[in-house]
N, C-alpha and C positions, 0 to 999 in steps of 0.2 A: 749722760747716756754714753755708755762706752760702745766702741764698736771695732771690729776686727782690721787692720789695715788691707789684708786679702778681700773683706767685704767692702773697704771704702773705694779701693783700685777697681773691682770689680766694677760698683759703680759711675766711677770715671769713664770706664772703657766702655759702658752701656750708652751712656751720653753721648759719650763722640762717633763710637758706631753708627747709632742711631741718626747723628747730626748729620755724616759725612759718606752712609752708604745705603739708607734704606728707609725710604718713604714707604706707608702705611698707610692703611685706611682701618677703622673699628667702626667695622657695620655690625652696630646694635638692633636686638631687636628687641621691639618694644610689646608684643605679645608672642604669642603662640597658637598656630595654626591649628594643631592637634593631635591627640597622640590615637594610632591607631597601628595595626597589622598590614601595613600598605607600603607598599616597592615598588614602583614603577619602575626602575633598572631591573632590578634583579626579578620580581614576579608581577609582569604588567598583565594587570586583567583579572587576576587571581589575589586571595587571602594572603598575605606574606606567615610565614613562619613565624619570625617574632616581632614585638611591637617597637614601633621607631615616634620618636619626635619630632614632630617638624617643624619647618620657619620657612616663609616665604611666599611665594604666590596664590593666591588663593584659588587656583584652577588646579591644584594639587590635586592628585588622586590614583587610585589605581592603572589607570590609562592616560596619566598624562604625560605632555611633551613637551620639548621647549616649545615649540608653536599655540599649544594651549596655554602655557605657564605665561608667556608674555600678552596672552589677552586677557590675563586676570584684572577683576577691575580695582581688588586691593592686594595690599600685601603685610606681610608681621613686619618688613623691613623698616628703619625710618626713612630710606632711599626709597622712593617712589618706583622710580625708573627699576629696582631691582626686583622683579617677578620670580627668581631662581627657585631653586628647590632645595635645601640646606634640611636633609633630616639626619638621626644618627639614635640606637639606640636608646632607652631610657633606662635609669637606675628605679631600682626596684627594693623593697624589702619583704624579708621573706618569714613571719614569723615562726617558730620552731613545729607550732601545729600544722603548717603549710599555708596558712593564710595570705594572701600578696596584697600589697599595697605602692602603689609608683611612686616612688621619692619627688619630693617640693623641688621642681625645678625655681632656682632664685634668677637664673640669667642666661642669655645664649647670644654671643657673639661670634661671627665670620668676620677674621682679619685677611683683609689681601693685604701681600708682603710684594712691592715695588721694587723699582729702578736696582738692581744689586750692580755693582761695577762694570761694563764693560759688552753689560747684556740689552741689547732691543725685545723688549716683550710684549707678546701679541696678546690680544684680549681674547676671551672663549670665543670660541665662533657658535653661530648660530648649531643648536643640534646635537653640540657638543655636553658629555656627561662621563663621572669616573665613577669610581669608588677608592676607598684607602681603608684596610683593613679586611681581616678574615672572621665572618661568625663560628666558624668551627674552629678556630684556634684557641686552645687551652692551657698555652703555655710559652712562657718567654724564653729561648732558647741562648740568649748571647751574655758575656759577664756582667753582672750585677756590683757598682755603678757601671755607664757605660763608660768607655776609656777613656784618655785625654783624645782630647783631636790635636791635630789630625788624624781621621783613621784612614786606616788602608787595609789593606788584606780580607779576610771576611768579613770586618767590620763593614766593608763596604759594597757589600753584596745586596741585591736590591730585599733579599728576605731578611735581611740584618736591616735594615733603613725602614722597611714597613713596619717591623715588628718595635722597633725605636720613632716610627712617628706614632705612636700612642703616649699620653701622659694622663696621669693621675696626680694629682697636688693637692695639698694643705695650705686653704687659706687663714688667719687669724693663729696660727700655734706658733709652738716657740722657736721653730726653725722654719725661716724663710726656704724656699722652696722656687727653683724657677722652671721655666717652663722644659715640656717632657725628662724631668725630673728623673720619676718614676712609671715605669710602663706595665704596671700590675694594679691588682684593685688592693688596697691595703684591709687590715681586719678590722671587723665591727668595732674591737676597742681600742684599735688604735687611731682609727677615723674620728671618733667621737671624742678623746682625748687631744688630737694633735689638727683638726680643721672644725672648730666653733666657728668660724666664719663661712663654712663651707667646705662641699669640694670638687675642685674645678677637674673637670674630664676634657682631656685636649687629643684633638688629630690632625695629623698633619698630611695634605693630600701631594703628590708628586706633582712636580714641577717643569718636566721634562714632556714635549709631545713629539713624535713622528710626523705631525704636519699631514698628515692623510688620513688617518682615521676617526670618528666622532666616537664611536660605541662598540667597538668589537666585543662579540659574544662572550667574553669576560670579563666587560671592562673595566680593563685593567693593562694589560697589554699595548696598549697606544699609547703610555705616558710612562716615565722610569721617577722615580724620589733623585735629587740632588745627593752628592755625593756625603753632605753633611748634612741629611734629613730638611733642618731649614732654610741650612745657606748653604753653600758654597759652589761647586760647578755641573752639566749635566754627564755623567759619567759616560757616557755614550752618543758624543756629540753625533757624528756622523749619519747615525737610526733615528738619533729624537735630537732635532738641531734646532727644536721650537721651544724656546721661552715662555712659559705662562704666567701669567700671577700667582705668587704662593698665597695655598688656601691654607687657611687655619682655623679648627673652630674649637670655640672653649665651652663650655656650658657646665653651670655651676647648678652644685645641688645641695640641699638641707642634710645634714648626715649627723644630726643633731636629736630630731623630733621623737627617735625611737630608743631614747638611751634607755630606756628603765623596762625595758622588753628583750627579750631571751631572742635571736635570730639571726638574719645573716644577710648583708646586703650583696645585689649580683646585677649583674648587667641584663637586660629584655631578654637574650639567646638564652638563658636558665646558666647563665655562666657569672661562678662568683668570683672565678682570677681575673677578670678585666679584659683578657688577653685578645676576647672574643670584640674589642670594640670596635667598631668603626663608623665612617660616615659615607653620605652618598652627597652628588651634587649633579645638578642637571641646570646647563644653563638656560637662563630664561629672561637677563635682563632685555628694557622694551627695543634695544636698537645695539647692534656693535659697534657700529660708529661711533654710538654716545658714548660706551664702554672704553673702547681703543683710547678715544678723546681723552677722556679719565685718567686714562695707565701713562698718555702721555704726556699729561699736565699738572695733574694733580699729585703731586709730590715733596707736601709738606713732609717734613716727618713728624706734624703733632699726632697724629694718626686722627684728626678731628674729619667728619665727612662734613663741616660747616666750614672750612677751607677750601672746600673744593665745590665753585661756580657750576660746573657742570650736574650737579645733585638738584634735586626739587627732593626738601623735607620736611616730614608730616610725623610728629612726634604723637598725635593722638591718636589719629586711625587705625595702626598697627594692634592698641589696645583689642578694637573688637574684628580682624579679619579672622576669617575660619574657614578651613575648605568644609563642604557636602560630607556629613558621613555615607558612608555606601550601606545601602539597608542591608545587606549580608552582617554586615560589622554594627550595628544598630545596639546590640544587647550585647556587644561582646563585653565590655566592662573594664578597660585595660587598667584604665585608673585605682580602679578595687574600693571599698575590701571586695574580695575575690577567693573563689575554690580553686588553688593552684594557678599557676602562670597561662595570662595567655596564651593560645593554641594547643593549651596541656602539652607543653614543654615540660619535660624532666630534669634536673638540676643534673648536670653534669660537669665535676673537677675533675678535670684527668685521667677518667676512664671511670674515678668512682661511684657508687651506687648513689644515688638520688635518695633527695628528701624523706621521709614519710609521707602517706597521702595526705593529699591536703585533707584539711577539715570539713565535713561534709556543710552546705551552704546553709540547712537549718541554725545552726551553732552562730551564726552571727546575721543573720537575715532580717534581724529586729534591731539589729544596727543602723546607726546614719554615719554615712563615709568619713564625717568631721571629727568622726569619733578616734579617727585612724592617721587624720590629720592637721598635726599638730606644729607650725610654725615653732622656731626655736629664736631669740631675741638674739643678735648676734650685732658688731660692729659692722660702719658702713663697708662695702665692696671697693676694693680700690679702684681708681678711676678708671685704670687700664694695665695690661699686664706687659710691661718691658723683659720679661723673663727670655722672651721669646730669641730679641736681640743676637745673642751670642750662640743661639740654638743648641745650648750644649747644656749637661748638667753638672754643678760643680762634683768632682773625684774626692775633694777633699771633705767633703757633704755629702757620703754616700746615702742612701734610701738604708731605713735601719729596718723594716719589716721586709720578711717576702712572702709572697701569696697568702688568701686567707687559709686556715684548716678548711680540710675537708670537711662536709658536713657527717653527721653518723651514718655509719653504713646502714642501718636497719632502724628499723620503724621502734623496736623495742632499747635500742640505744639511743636514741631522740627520746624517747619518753621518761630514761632511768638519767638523762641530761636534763630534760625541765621540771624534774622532780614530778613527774605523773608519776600511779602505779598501773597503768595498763596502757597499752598503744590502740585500743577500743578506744579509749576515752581522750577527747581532744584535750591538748592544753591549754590553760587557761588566754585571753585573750590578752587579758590585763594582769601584769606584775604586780605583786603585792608593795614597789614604790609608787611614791606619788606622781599623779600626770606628769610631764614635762608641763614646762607653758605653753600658753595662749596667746601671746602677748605677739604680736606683728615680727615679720624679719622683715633684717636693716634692707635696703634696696640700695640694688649698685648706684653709685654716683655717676655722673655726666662725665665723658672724658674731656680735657682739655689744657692749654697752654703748653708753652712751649716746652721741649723733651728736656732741657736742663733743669727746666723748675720742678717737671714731675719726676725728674731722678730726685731731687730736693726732697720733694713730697716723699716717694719711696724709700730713701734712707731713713727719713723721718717717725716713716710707716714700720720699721722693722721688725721693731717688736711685736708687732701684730702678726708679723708671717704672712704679709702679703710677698707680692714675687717681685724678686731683685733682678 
């Protein structure tokens, strides 16, 4: 097995990194809470705009608070004690007659990122909630890879650091890929070509707090990104001179099940550049003391949460925790198959013209959902993702796609694209190839041992395109 000497150094310097400046934790989780139209940051009380995924407390809801979230009496997490709120939009596909369907979530984990050099970091305090990222953003504005670090200059401008804590990656293809790699959605065929194992959607939430505010009315404002997105210093010590755990969440998705169908995969905001991702977090574990405790001791770097004493772990229960649906939301359907995106959201890239109407819901309404969803057999999930490490993307590995195509402007350019002869008549639901399988996906692996042996494991993984 040959292998690159810039990739085998690469993974030297993962290991010793890893060893000698930053403890972890990989909070998996072991179900899902539910996927539904609900904000409590951004629209408490009220229907959200687009549909988000969620993990975490089961007091989740349109109205909830850290204060509810910590009286939950379960949770998705395998950390008991963690009640938080961990949602972020879902991947979706979109078939070319408008039919939607939610992409096979395979996995969702929140890494806190620990101890970096020289820094005291506090735990979320009670109350405390961000966000990272913009749903009306359609576009990544800075150079395509991003540059060597160190950056400086605009690079490190806090709109340059937010628009680069998003990542998009290829798991299982032929180039390893590490973490925020790529901060665009890649195209249908080149997803389905270059991630058979998947594909993993990463964001990365700011690091930086002013120390006084929980939630200001955008929040966003009370915390600034590190100057190096994952690592490195807070660029504004003196305004935000509060160390927090770096949040990271990855969640991996099927991009597999829909190869032999004409469409376009896009993010829940009706956005198929990616650009629009982001996540939300609302703290909720049951104590900050317990938490504080944690940041201060808990500081393997196997990133395992069975090294750390201070956990009570329930690796079953998470299976069936679920918040309340809200009867408003009762029949909304996010899942699909479905007449257009929930909240009849308009597909919009860049200013241009949206899908064709969806398919009216006669045309497939003697359907059953399983019909639409279709598992793809893939190799196991790697145990854990070291990518993260160096928080940078390799330069000499640039990202070879950019943005998907636009969809067709017009209803009758979408239909002379799926080979209809009239934009009356819906397109077929089913390609004239055969199903995909039916056959189970692989499930992530448990993480664990020590970080030289899973650099070992990773090298070893290469060729699979898991992340280095």
């Amino acid at each position: 097995m040959a292998f690159t000497l810039a990739g085998c150094v690469r993974l030297f310097l993962l290991a010793v990194l890893l060893q000698t400046t930053s403890a972890f934790w990989r909070m998996k989780t072991n179900g899902t809470l539910g996927i539904a139209r609900i904000d409590p940051i951004v629209a408490p009380g009220k229907v959200n705009s687009h549909v988000h995924i969620v993990h975490g407390g089961r007091n989740f809801g349109m109205n909830a608070t850290s204060d509810t979230l910590k009286r939950s009496n379960c949770t998705s997490a395998d950390v008991t004690q963690d009640n938080s709120g961990y949602w972020t939009p879902t991947l979706m596909f979109q078939f070319t007659n408008g039919t939607v369907v939610t992409a096979e979530k395979m996995s969702f984990v929140a890494y806190y990122f620990l101890n970096w050099p020289g820094q005291n970091m506090t735990a979320f305090p009670d109350g405390f909630r961000m966000l990272s990222g913009n749903p009306m953003r359609r576009t990544f504005d800075y150079p395509i890879p991003d540059p060597p670090r160190p950056w400086t200059g605009r690079d490190v401008t806090q709109d340059a650091l937010a628009q680069k804590a998003l990542g998009f990656n290829c798991l299982g293809g032929p180039q390893a890929e590490a973490s925020l790699y790529r901060h665009f959605l890649p195209s249908k065929g080149y997803l389905e070509t270059n991630c058979p194992a998947g594909l993993r959607i990463e964001v990365m939430f700011p690091s930086c707090w002013n120390g006084k505010d929980l939630d200001p009315p955008d929040h966003k404002s009370h915390v600034q990104f590190l100057d190096q997105v994952i690592a490195g210093e807070c660029p504004d010590p003196e305004n935000f001179p509060v160390r927090l755990p770096g949040l990271f969440y990855e969640s991996t998705f099927n991009v597999s099940a829909y190869k032999d169908y004409e469409g376009q995969y896009m993010i829940s905001t009706a956005d198929p550049t990616g650009c629009s991702n982001h996540g939300d977090f609302m703290m909720g574990w049951t104590s900050v003391d317990l938490l504080q405790n944690a940041v201060n001791t808990c500081l393997n770097s196997s990133g395992n949460i069975e090294d750390c004493p201070v956990f009570d772990i329930d690796y079953d229960s998470p299976k069936d925790c679920a918040f309340d649906m809200p009867a408003i939301l009762a029949n909304d359907n996010p899942q699909g198959p479905r007449q257009g995106l929930p909240g009849n959201l308009q597909v919009v890239y860049n200013g241009t013209s949206p899908m064709p109407t969806a398919t009216p819901p006669s045309a497939y309404s003697s359907l059953d959902a399983k019909d639409f969803k279709t598992p793809v057999t893939t190799a196991p999930l790697p145990d854990f993702s070291v990518g993260y490490s160096l928080g940078f993307s390799d330069a000499s590995n640039p990202p070879t796609t950019t943005p998907a195509a636009a969809p067709p402007a017009t209803a009758a350019a979408a239909a002379a694209a799926s080979g209809t002869t009239s934009s009356s008549t819906p397109a077929p639901l089913r390609s004239s190839s055969p199903a995909p399988s039916t056959a189970s996906a692989g499930k992530g692996q448990e993480g664990g041992g020590e970080v030289v042996a899973a650099s070992r494991r990773h090298l070893a993984q290469h060729r699979r395109g898991v992340h280095l």
